[in-house]
N, C-alpha and C positions, 0 to 999 in steps of 0.2 A: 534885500539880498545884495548882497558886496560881488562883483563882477571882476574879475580877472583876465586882462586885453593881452594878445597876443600881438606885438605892435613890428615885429620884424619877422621877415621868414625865417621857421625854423631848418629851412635846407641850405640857404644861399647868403642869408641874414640882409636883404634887400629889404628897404623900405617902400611906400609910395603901393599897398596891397589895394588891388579892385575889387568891386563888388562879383559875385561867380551868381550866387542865387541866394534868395528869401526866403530859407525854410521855417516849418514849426514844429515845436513838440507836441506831434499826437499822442504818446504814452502817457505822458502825465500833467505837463502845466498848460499847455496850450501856447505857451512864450515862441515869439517869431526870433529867428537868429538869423545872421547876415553870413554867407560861408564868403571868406576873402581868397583871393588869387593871388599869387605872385606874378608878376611882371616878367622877371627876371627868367624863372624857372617854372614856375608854374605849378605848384605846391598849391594846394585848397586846404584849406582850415577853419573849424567855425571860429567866428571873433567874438570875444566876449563872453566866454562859458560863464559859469559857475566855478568861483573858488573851488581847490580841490579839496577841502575841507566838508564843503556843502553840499558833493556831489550824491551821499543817500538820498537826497530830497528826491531827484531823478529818478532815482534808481528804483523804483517800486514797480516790477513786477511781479506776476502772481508769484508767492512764497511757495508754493506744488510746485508750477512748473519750474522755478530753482534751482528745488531740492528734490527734482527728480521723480514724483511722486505722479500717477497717469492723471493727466491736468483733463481739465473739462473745455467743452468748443472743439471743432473742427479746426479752427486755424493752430489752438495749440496743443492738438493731437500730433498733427501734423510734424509740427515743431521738434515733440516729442520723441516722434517717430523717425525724422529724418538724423537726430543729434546722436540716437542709439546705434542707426544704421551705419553713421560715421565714423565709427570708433575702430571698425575694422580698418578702416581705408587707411586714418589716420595712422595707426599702429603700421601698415604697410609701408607710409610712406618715411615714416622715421628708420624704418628696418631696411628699407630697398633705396632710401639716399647715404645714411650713414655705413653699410657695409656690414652690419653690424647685427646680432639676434638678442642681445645683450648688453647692457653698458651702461654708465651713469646717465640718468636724463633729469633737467632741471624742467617743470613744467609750470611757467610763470602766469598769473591770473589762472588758475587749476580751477576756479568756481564748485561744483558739487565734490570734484573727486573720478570722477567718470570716467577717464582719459587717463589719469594718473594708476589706478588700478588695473584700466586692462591694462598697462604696459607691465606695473608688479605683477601680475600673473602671467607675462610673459617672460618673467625672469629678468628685468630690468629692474635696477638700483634707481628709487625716483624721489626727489626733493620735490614738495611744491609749494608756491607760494601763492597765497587768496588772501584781500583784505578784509572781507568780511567773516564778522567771526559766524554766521550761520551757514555761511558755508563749510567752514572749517569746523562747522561743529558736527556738522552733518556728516562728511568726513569721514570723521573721527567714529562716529556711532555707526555708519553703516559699513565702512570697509575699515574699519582699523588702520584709518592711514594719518597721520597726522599732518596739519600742515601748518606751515610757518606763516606770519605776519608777514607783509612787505620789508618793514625798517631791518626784521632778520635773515634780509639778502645780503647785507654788510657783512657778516659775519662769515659766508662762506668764504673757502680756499681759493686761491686762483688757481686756474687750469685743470678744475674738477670736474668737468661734465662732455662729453663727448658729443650729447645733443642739448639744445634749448627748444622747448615748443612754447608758441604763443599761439590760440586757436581763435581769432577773432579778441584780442587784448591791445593789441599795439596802436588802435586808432582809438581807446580811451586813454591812454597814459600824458599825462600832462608834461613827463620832461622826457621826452623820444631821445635828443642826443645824452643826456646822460646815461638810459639804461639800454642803450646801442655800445657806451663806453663798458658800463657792465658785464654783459655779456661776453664781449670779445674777451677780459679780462677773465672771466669763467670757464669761459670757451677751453677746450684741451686745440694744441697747434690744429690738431684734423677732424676738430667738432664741426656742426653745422649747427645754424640758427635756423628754425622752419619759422613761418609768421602765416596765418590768415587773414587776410583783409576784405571787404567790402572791394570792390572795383567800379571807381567812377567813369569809364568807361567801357562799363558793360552795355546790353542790348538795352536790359532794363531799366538803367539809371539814364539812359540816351530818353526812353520814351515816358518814363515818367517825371521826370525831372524835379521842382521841386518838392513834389509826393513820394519820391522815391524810400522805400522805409528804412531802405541800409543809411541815409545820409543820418537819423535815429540824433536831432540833434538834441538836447547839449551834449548827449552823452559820449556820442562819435567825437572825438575833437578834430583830428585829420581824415583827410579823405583822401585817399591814393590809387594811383594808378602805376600803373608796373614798372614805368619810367621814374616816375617822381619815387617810389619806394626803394627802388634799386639805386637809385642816385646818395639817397639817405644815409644807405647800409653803406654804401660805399668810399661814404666820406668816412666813418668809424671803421674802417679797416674790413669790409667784408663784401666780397663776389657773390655775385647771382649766379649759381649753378643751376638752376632748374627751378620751374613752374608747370603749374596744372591748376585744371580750373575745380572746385568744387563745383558740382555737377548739381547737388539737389535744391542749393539757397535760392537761384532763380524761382523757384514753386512759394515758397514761403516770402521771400520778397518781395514777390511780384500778387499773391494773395493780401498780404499788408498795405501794398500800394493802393490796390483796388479800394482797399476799406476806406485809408485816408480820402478817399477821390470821392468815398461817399458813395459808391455806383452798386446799383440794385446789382446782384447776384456775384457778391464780390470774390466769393469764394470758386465758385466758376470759369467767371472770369480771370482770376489770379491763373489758377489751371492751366486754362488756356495758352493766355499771355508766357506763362511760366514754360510752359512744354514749346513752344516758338525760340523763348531764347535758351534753351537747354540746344533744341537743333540744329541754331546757327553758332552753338558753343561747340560744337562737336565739326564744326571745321573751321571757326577761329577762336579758339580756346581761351584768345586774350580779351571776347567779347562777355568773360564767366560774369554772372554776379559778383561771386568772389573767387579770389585765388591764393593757393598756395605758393608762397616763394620760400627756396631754400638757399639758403647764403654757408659759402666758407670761407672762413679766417683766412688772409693776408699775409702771408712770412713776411 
């Protein structure tokens, strides 16, 4: 396997990166990866991915759970469970940042479709862009939505889209500052960027540390925290208006941790663990598993 270093920060472009922590990949290889720190600014990143070329090897999750089909197991009922009950929120929170009931949305990394539809059945105009084609195939046959390749984001207009969602996409993308350049480029003057990320300073990534399942590496490649992601945007031209935590990922994150850790009744125990930092997310919001930030464009 041919390895691709990430040898200067992508926030500050500081060299001289420390070691953060020693993760593995539970999902599929077993491969241990190094996450590096910046000095400077303090950016986490794993070093050494996988070529982005080679990143399907990773990428084998159950093909049901997907493609959206009711998966088997307790942890990816769960899973299941909580990604359908999100679609409300998310659609909320595109509608109650942007001003808007209506309007063009570009929805990048779109995966099954799921997201991208309920927003077309709320009367919004939606582009989406997925690399793989079973997703896109999927798509295609279950809601008649089609969606684009990656390479044919080039080809949109600038200043077409009013919103951009990323739901959990931006910590796999291998060139962060150019499709941060992207965007804003796409961006209409008084669009928003919303992003999902993992939070390396959540309750749960404090206590499980390198078991934590959002660090999910090779696949994660950055790991951010509200400071270091809002620094990001902000070199690219774009303000942090507003965050919120996703509420239900602690349950599912911290069920996953449990498993990696190997501990008898892991599904219990995630539970637990999970409703603990759901608690202390509800009165410091910025301890979420993950969070939502929404950014606007720069005059």
């Amino acid at each position: 396997m041919i390895y691709q270093d990430f040898n200067s920060c992508p926030l500050c472009g500081a060299y001289g990166q420390m070691p953060y922590a020693d993760c593995t990949d539970f999902t599929v290889s077993r491969e241990s990866y190094i996450l590096m720190r910046c000095p400077e600014c303090g950016m986490v990143y794993t070093s050494n991915p996988p070529k982005e070329c080679d990143t399907s090897k990773y990428d084998k999750l159950d093909l049901k759970l997907k493609l959206g089909d009711s998966p088997a197991g307790l942890i990816h009922k769960l899973y299941y469970y909580i990604r359908l009950r999100m679609l409300s929120r998310k659609a909320h929170i595109v509608e109650s940042q942007s001003y808007r009931t209506g309007g063009s949305l570009l929805n990048y990394g779109a995966k099954t479709g799921y997201f991208s539809h309920k927003m077309e059945r709320r009367g919004w105009k939606v582009t989406s862009i997925e690399k793989y084609h079973e997703e896109r195939l999927f798509s295609l046959e279950m809601f008649h939505h089609r969606m684009f390749d990656v390479p044919e984001m080039d080809r949109l207009h600038p200043e077409t889209f009013d919103v951009i969602t990323l739901w959990h996409v931006f910590e796999h993308c291998y060139d962060p500052n150019g499709l941060l350049d992207k965007f804003y480029k796409l961006l209409r003057p008084t669009g928003i960027l919303i992003m999902a990320c993992p939070n390396i300073r959540s309750t749960d990534a404090m206590h499980y540390g390198p078991y934590w399942a959002a660090y999910d590496v090779p696949r994660h490649l950055w790991h951010f925290n509200t400071t270091s992601l809002s620094e990001l945007a902000h070199k690219h031209g774009f303000t942090l208006m507003h965050r919120e935590r996703m509420p239900f990922d602690c349950f599912y994150i911290s069920i996953l941790s449990e498993k990696h850790k190997r501990h008898k009744m892991a599904f219990l125990r995630g539970i637990l663990y999970g409703f603990h930092c759901w608690l202390v997310s509800l009165a410091h919001p910025d301890s979420s598993s993950s969070m939502v930030y929404v950014f606007r464009k720069r005059q």
